[in-house]
C-alpha positions, 0 to 999 in steps of 0.5 A: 500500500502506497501513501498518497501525499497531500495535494498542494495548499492542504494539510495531510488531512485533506484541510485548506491550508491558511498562509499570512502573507507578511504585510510591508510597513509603511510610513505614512508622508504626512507623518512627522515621525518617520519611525516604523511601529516595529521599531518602537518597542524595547526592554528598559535597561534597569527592569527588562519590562517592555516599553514602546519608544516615542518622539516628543514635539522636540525630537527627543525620545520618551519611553512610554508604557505599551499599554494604555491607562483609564484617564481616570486612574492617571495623575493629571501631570503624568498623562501622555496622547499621541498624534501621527506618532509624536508623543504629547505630554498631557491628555487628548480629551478621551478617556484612555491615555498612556504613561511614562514607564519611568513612573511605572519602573520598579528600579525606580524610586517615585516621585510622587504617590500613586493610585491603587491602580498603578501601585498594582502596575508597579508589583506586577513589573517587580514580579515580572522584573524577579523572573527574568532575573531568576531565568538569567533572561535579564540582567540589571544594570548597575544603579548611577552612582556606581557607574559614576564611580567607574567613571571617575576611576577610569576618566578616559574610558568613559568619555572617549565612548561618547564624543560630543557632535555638533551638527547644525549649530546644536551639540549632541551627546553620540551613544558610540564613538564617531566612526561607530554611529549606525545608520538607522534606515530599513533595508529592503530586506527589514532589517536595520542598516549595517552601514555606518554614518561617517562614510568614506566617500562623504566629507567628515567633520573636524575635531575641535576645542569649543568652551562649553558655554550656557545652557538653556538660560543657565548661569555661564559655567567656567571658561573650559575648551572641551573636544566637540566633532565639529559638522558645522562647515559641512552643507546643509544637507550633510548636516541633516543627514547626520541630525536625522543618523543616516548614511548616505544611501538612505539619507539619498531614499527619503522614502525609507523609514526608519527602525529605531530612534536616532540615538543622540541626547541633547549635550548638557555640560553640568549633567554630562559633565564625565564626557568633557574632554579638554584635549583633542583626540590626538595632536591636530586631529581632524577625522573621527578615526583618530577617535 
């Protein structure tokens, strides 16, 4: 006796056999944000809970619960709506509104007290947080102070990883140094772009000693020269190129969206004070591979 095998699109049962086509991600033209959805969620780096990543109205990112909360259950001061993907920090009118995770974060101290609600939240992201220690799926950073510590004990090491850049008259705090900030486009094949920003063909940046200056209104610190990755004499374009963190394939394809959040922080000397250099990466340095 011979087995007949099952015709094509069946199960061996003889039932039809449902395929999902994958459906493409798209940004919509009209958005301000040009992040795909799959590349807004994350795990927080002190919890290992989920959070989805959102813009604010000043391009810098909030990391926000995946879930939304009963207005109601909400302090009026830690509501956030979003619109065309941009996170807006007060309520939108409806009854549902999201929350930061840093309210919610169990390795946090809070700043304010709660509701029943969320204090339920709370122990469950605990509990959850005590598993993924347990199975070894998560390991927790080390709290602010030790890291300081590592820092002042190790000067060099520590700020040598996150030069300052300044594109566009503004100065930004780099997550890896120069020549290691990754482009953040979607490729055709979904994923990110292995290519770096800093390509060999385009021109780069020179090293300079600039004073650290005021802040946003702040009193005006000490007159400290500090090493900043100086893009101002670039063109424009280049210029927005590096702002938006894209090489120049991508930058070329404004089509192509984008799947993660660009990873510069807005430079504060007085909170970034353990990544001031005064001394350029190397005598008359000019590119970014001397660093």
């Amino acid at each position: 006796m011979r087995s007949t095998p099952a015709p094509a699109g069946r199960h061996w049962d003889g039932s039809r056999r449902t395929t999902r086509r994958p459906r493409p991600l798209q940004v919509a033209g009209t958005s301000p944000s040009r992040l795909l959805r799959a590349g807004q969620s994350g795990r927080c780096r002190q919890c290992g809970n989920r959070i989805d990543l959102y813009q604010r109205a000043d391009q810098r990112p909030i990391a926000l619960h995946p879930a939304e909360l009963a207005a109601t259950q909400v302090p009026e001061a830690s509501r956030w709506h979003l619109s065309n993907g941009i996170a807006y920090p007060h309520g939108d009118g409806s009854p549902w509104c999201r929350i930061p995770h840093a309210v919610l974060c169990p390795r946090r101290t809070p700043l304010r007290r709660t509701g029943p609600h969320l204090e339920a939240l709370r122990r469950h992201l605990a509990l959850h947080t005590r598993r993924l220690t347990d199975t070894g799926a998560f390991t927790p950073t080390p709290p602010a102070s030790t890291q300081a510590a590592n820092s002042d004990t190790a000067p060099d090491a520590g700020s040598a990883a996150r030069p300052v850049v300044q594109p566009l008259l503004c100065r930004y705090l780099a997550q890896h140094t120069v020549k290691d900030i990754r482009c953040v486009a979607q490729t055709r094949h979904r994923h990110r772009c292995t290519h770096p920003v800093l390509a060999p063909t385009a021109p780069g940046g020179i090293w300079r000693l600039l004073p650290t200056g005021p802040h946003r209104g702040q009193l005006t610190l000490p007159d400290v020269l500090m090493a900043v990755y100086d893009l101002v004499h670039l063109p424009y374009s280049e210029q927005l190129r590096w702002r938006a963190q894209r090489c120049p394939q991508h930058a070329a394809a404004p089509g192509a969206a984008d799947l993660a959040l660009a990873e510069w922080q807005p430079f504060d000397p007085l909170l970034h004070t353990a990544h001031i250099r005064t001394r350029l990466p190397h005598p008359h340095a000019r590119q970014a591979k001397d660093w």
